[in-house]
C-alpha positions in Angstrom: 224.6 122.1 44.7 221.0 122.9 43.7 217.8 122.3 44.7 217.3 119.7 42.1 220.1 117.5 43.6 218.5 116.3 46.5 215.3 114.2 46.5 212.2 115.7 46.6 211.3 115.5 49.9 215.1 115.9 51.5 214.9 119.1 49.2 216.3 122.0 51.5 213.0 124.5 51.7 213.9 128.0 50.4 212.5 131.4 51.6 209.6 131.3 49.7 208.2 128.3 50.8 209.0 129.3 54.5 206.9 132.3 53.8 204.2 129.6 52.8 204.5 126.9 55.9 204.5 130.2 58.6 201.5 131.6 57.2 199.9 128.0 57.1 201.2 128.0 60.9 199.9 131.0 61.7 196.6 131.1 60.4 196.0 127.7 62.0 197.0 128.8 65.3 195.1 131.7 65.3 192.0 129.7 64.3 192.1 128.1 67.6 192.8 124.6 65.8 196.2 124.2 67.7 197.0 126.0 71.0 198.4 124.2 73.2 202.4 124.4 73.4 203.5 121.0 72.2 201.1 121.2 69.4 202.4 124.0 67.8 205.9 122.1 67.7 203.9 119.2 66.2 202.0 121.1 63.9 205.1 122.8 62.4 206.9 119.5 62.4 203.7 117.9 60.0 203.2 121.2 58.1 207.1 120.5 56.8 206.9 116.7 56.6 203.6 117.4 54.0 205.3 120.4 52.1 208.4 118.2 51.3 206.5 115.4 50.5 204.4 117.4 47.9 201.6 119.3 49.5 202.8 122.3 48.7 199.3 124.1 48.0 198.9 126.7 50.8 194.9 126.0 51.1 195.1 122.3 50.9 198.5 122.3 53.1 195.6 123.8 55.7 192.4 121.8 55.1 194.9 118.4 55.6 196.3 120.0 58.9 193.1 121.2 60.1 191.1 118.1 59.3 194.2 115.7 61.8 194.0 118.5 64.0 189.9 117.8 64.4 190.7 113.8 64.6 193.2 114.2 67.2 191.0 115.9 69.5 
């Protein structure tokens, strides 16, 4: 089975675009836009919803996270 058997957004994500969420994750949470605990866990949970569903840009996968982070606070 290959990628391009599953649906776009049930697509398993491969190494490289792990490399691309983490550092997403990382750089966010080292901004001091997330820090508390549960946050992080939501933040990588949204940073994979938007990456399977297309936002797979690495700067605009972190201006959309950033900019909910700012309107949940």
């Amino acid at each position: 089975m290959t990628r391009d058997d599953f649906a776009a957004n049930d697509a398993p994500l491969q190494n490289e675009d792990i490399v691309i969420c983490k550092r997403v994750f990382d750089h966010i949470c080292a901004t001091g836009h997330i820090t508390a605990d549960d946050a992080c866990d939501e933040l990588a949970t949204q940073i994979i919803y938007f990456y399977q569903h297309g936002v797979t840009n690495e700067d605009s996968l972190e201006q959309l996270l950033v900019s909910i982070a700012e309107k949940q606070r």
